[in-house]
Each structure stands twice: as structure tokens, then as C-alpha cells.
N, C-alpha and C positions, 0 to 999 in steps of 0.2 A: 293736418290734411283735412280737407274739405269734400265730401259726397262729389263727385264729376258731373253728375248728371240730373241734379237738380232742376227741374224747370227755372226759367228765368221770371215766369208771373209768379213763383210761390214769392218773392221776394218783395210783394206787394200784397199779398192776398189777403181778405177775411174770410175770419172761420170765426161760426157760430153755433156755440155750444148747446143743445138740446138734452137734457135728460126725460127719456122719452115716458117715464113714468110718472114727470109731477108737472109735465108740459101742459096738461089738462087735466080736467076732473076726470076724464074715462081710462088716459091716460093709457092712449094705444098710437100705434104707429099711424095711422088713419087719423088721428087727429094732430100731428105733426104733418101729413100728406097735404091737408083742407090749408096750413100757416106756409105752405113754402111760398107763394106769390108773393107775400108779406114777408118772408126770409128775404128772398133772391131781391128784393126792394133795394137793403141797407147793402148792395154791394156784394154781396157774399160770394163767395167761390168753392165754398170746402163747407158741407153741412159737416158737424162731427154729431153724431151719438155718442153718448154716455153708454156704458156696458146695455149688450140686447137679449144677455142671456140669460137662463136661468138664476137666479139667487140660493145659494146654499141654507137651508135649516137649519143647522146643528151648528149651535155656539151664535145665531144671526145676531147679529145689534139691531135694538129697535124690535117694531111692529115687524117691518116690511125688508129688513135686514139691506146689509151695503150692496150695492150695485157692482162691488169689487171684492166681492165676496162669490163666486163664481161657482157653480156647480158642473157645466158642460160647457166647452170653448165650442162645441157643433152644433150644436140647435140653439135655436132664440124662444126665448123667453114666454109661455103661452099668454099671460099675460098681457104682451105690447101685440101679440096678433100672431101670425102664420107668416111660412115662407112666399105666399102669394100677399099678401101685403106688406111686407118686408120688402120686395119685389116692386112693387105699386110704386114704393115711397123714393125706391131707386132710380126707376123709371121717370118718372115726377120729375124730380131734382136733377138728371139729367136732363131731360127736352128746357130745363129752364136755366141752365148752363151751368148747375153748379155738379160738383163732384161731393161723393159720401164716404165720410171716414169714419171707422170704430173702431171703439177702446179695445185693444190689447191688455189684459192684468195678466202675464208671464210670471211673476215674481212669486205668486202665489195664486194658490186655491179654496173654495171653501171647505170646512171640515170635511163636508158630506160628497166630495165632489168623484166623478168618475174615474178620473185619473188616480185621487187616491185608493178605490175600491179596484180599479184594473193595475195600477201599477203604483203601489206603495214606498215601491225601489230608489223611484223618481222623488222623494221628498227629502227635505232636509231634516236631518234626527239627532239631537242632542247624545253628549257622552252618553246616555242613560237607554239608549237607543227610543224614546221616545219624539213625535212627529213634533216640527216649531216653528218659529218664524223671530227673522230678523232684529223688528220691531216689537215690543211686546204690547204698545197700546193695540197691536191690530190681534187680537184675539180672538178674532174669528176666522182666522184662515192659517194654512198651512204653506210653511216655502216650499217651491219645488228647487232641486238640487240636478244643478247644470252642469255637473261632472258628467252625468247621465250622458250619454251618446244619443240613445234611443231616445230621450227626449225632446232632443233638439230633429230628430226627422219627422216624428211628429207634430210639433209645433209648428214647424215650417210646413206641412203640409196639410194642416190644418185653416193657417194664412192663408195657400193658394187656393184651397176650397172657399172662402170669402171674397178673391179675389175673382177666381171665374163666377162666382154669384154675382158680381156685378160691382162689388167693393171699389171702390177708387186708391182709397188708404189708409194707415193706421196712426191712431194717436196711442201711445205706451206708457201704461201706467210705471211711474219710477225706475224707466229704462233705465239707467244708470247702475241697479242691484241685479242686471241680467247680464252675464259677461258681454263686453262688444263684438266679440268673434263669432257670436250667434249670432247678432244683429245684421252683421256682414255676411255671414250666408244667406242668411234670408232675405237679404237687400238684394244680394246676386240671383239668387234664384226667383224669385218673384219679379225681376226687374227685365228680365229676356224676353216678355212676352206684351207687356202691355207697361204705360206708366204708373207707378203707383206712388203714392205720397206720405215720407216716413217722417210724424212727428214724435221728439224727445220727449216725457214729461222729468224733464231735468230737476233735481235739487237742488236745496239753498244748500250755499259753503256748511254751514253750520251743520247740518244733517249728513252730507260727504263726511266731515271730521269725525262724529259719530259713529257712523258704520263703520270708520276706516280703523276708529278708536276699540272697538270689539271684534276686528280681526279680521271684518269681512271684506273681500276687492266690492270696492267700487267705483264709479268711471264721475270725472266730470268735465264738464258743457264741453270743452275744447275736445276731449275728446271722441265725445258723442258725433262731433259735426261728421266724422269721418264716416258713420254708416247713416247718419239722418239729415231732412232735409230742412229741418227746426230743431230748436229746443225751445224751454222753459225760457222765460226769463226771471225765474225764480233767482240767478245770480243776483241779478241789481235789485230785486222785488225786494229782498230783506231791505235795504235802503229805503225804500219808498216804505214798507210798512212802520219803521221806527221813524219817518219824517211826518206820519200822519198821527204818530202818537205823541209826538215833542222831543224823541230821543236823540235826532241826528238834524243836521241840514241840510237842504236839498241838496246842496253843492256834494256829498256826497254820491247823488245814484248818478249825478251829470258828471262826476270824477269817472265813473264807471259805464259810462256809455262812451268813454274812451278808451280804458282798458279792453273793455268788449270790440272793438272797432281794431287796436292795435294788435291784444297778445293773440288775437281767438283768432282760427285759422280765414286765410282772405276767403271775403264769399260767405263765409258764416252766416245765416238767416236766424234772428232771436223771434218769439212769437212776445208781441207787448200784450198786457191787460193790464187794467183796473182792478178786474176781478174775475174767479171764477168761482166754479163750486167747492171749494175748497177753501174759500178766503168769504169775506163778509163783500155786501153790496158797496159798490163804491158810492150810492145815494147815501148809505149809511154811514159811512167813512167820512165821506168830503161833502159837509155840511154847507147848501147854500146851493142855489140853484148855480148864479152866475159862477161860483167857483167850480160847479161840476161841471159847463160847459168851458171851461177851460182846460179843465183835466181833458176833457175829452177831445180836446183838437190836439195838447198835447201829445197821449198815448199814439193816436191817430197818425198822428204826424215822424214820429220815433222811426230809425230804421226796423227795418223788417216786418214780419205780417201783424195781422189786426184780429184780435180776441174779443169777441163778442158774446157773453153769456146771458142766454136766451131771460129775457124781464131787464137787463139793464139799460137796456134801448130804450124805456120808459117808465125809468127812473124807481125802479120798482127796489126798496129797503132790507127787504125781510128775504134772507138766502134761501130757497125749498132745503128741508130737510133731508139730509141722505139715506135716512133710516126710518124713515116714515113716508105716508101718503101725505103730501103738502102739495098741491097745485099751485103755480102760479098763479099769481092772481093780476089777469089781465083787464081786468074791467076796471083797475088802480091805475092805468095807461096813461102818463104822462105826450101825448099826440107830438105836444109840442117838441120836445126833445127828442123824440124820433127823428121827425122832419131835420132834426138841426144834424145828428148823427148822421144819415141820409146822406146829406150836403157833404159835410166834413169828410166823410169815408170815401165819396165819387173824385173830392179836390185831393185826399192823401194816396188814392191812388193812382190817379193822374202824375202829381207831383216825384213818386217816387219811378214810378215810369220813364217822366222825361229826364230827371235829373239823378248826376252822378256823387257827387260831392254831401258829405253834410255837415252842420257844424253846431253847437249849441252853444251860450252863454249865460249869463245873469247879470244882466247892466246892474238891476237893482236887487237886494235880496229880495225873493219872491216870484219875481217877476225874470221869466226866462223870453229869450230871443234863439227861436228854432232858425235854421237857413239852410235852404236847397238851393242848391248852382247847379244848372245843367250848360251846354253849349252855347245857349242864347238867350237865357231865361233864369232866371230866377224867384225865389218865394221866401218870403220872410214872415213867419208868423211872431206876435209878442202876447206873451200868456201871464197871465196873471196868478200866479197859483199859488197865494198867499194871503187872498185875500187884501192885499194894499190898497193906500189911497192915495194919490200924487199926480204928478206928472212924471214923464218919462220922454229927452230926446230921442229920435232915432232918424241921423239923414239919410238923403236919398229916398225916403218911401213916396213922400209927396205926392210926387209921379205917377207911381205905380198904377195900377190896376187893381182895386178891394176885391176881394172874394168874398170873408167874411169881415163883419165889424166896421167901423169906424177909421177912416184915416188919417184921420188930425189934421192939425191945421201946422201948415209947414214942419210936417215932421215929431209935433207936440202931440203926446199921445196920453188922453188920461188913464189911469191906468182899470179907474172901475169899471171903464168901457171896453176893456178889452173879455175876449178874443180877439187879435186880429191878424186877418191875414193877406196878405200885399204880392201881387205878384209884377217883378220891376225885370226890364230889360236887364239883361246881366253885361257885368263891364269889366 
């Protein structure tokens, strides 16, 4: 079962990730306010913040401790600013069409956090009756324990309190370790009065088998769709990270964007990246400029919405640290590959707009052939993402209309010149 009342643009949209603490040197909500004309540029739809609250002390990692290490789910962080710039930034990013989503960490708190000093009841406690958590690398926070009744009315009404702030939606850290019957109250209850937009951060298979393997419930993608409006596409990402290391072939994550299209419920929305804060920069992954610009019509192109983490748009290596003060470093700004981003994100969401159908291949290894069919049109982009050198036929494009790239000559398409993308009468 699939969410009913999903908007129909989330199934195009981008969302772009901001952590509002290393987005700048000052590293305040006011200096995210000054970038949004520059956000809403590449297309965007959906700002998300990275957590806005407080950061717990006790047991933090790092200087500047995780950002999902949480002290208070109801006030924000003094740090990024006040409820009147909090406020500003909301305001802002609406009048410029986009909507504001923030991180959710449900699963856990920081050691020092309110809820564990008001209500202790609420956490998970080992045989020994000591406080724990799931995971053990995350050692700086404690689970909370969703047996709790009273937990789950507070949380949810903690959500509407962000909500009536001005909130658009949530993105959830590792919704999947937070029973789904929670998720579905709060879906219902939040959803009577305004739209709100609910994204998964779903796990890899691997990490499911794990948790499932120490006894704890936990949910995956298929059946997250039923109370959200995204997930992760952490499923096929393990594929793509072992095809960047030499482990697997691409034919692999393209096996699995059919899986995803068949078993997962109709309507499904996956959220594609490259990269986020949690993963390395894809400059630094996929070496070469032209082969980044193919990834990136790629991902771009993929069903479902579009992941944009705030420095990748100009090509920026180096990931901000999560537990440290790291800024961005924007004056590294690749201009060029902005603009190309830009382009690509205005045609992918165009394209998946008018078109119903999708289809993906690999005439050659390396080298993928994406195709959107709608009513009377069609687009055929052919990607290089292997680095190859050759030729490559493909009939029919001749014709077509270039968007991006080069269109060969009868059909002959070299292949170091690609990106390319063809838009031909459909037949």
C-alpha cells in the first residue's frame, strides 16, 4: 500500500540539503536566508534542514557534537538564531515557492536530553535496567522505547507544533527503527489541516538484516511507502557504492530499479542522490569532470524526486564534518557545473511531468540509455558513466530535438561526448 494522498509534484521534486551549521562561517539561519535566491535557482521545491535543535553535551562526538544527537525536539538551537529568524527563513522560502522540511531523530535522544530528565520511562533499558541504544557505534544518544503510549502523544504533538510554526515537512532520521503505526498516526493527524510532506530516511538491506538479526522490529522501503511520501534510495545505493569501488556492475543497481518499479507498492516515490551527508561527495567518488556530468543527468533523470546536497552543485570534494565546525567552502565554486545542474534539473523536471513510462538499458557496458514515453513525446538521454571511448548506434534520434550534448551524425554517437539528451516525437 502506497500513502493516498501524496501530492502529485512530490514525484518530480528537488530537495536540497542544508546543514545549517557548516552552510557558512557564521553558520546561522540568516545566512541560509541571504542563499535562498541561489537555492530556488537549481529548481528546488522542498529546502530541508539538517536537525535545528539543540545538541546534547554529554557523551557528544567531536568538538561541536552530532546534529542527531538532540537535546530538546521544541526549541531550536541558539546557535542557528531565534524563533524570529527561524521564522524569516520560512517566510523567505515560501514567497520564493519553495516549502521547509526538518529533520525528525525519533529513534533517539541525546544522553542529556529533556525527555530523558522529564520522562526516563520513555527509553529503551537493557536486561540490567540500564539506558541504550540500538546501534552501538551511535554512543552518544539513547533509544527511546515506543511501547510508551504517552510517547507517541507527545511526539505527535510536538510535529503539529512545527507544523503550525510554519513547517511544510519532515524528513526522519532512520524511520524504519520507529514502529510504522506511529508514523500512520501522525500522518493522520497532521494531515487534516494543511499539507505536509513525509520523507523516509530508509536503510540499506544490509542494516534491515542487522537490526532484524538482534531482535529488534524493523520496517523496510515497501513498507514505509504506506505512511510516507519518499524514502531513501538507500535500497539500490548499496549497488551504486560497490560499483564505484569495483565490486559489482552497474547492471546490478539498473537490475534494481526494476525491482523497485515492480515489487514496491504502485506510486512508490524513491528520493535519488549521488550523495548526502552521510556518504562522501560524489566530486570525490566519480573522478573526472565529464564523467560527473553524466552521473548527474543520470541521477537527475531516475524515477522519483532529486537530492541535492548543499556544495555539490559546485563540485565541491571535501564532505563538512558532522561533529565539527567545517563550513563550506564556497569560494571553491565550480560556476560551471552549477549552470549545467540548473539546465539538467529544469529538463528532468519537465520530463517526468509530461511523461508516463520509463525504461533503462546498457547498449554497451558503461554506457546507459535512460527513455521517457509520454503521449506524444518522448526523451532519450545516453550516458556515459564508465568513462568509455567508442562509438555507440542509437536510431531514430537524428531527428530529434538536442536538449543537452551532441547529436551525432545519423544516429553515431561518440561516446566521450556524451551526455546526451534527445527529445523525439514518440511513435
Amino acid at each position: 500500500m502506497v500513502a493516498i494522498d501524496t501530492p502529485n509534484w512530490v514525484k518530480s521534486a528537488v530537495i536540497y540539503e542544508v546543514f545549517p551549521r557548516n552552510h557558512s562561517v557564521s553558520g546561522t539561519f540568516m545566512d541560509v536566508y541571504r542563499d535562498l535566491e541561489r537555492i530556488r535557482s537549481l529548481h528546488v521545491d522542498i529546502l530541508w534542514l539538517m536537525p535545528i535543535h539543540p545538541v546534547g553535551i554529554v557523551g557528544r562526538k567531536g568538538t561541536m557534537g552530532s546534529p542527531y544527537a538532540i537535546q530538546d525536539y521544541r526549541t531550536i538551537n541558539p546557535e542557528l538564531g531565534d524563533d524570529r529568524t527561524f521564522r524569516m527563513l520560512i517566510d523567505k522560502a515560501h514567497s520564493l515557492g519553495m516549502k521547509v522540511m526538518i529533520d525528525v531523530v525519533y529513534n533517539h535522544t541525546s544522553r542529556d536530553s529533556v525527555l530523558l530528565r522529564e520522562h526516563p520511562e520513555w527509553f529503551l533499558q537493557d536486561s540490567e535496567g540500564n539506558f541504550t541504544t540500538k546501534v552501538p557505534d551511535w554512543w552518544d544518544v539513547y533509544d527511546l522505547d515506543y511501547r510508551q503510549t504517552d510517547l507517541w502523544t507527545y511526539q505527535i504533538e510536538t510535529l503539529k507544533m512545527w507544523v503550525d510554526f510554519g513547517v511544510d515537512g519532515f524528513r526522519c532520521d532512520v524511520a524504519p527503527l520507529v514502529p510504522l503505526d506511529f508514523w500512520l498516526a501522525a500522518r493522520d493527524k497532521l494531515g487534516q489541516d494543511k499539507e505536509v510532506i513525509w520523507l523516509a530516511e530508509s536503510i540499506e538491506k544490509s542494516f534491515v538484516k542487522y537490526i532484524r538479526d538482534m531482535g529488534y522490529r524493523v520496517h523496510g522501503d515497501p513498507e514505509l511507502h504506506e505512511a510516507f511520501d519518499l524514502t531513501y534510495d538507500y535500497d539500490g545505493f548499496e549497488y551504486l557504492k560497490d560499483y564505484f569501488q569495483g565490486r559489482r556492475p552497474l547492471t546490478d543497481y539498473l537490475n534494481h530499479l526494476y525491482i523497485q518499479e515492480t515489487l514496491y507498492p504502485e506510486g512508490a516515490v524513491k528520493l535519488r542522490f549521488l550523495e548526502n551527508h552521510d556518504n562522501p561527495r560524489a566530486s570525490d567518488v566519480i573522478r573526472g569532470r565529464d564523467s560527473l556530468l553524466n552521473w548527474t543527468v543520470f541521477c537527475a533523470l531516475l524515477p522519483g524526486a532529486t537530492l541535492i546536497h548543499a556544495g555539490q552543485e559546485i563540485g565541491l570534494r571535501r564532505t563538512p564534518n558532522l561533529f565539527e565546525k567545517d563550513p563550506v567552502k564556497w569560494e571553491d565554486a565550480d560556476y560551471g557545473l552549477m549552470s549545467f545542474m540548473q539546465k539538467v534539473l529544469g529538463f528532468a523536471k519537465e520530463i517526468k511531468g509530461t511523461c508516463k513510462t520509463f525504461a533503462v538499458g546498457e547498449p554497451v557496458e558503461g554506457a546507459v540509455k535512460l527513455t521517457w514515453l509520454g503521449d506524444d513525446i518522448a526523451y532519450v538521454a545516453l550516458l556515459n558513466l564508465a568513462n568509455k571511448y567508442g562509438e555507440i548506434h542509437v536510431e531514430g534520434l537524428d531527428a530529434g530535438e538536442v536538449c543537452i550534448g551532441d547529436a551525432g551524425d545519423r544516429g553515431k554517437f561518440r561516446m566521450e561526448r556524451m551526455p546526451v539528451l534527445v527529445k523525439i516525437p514518440a511513435t
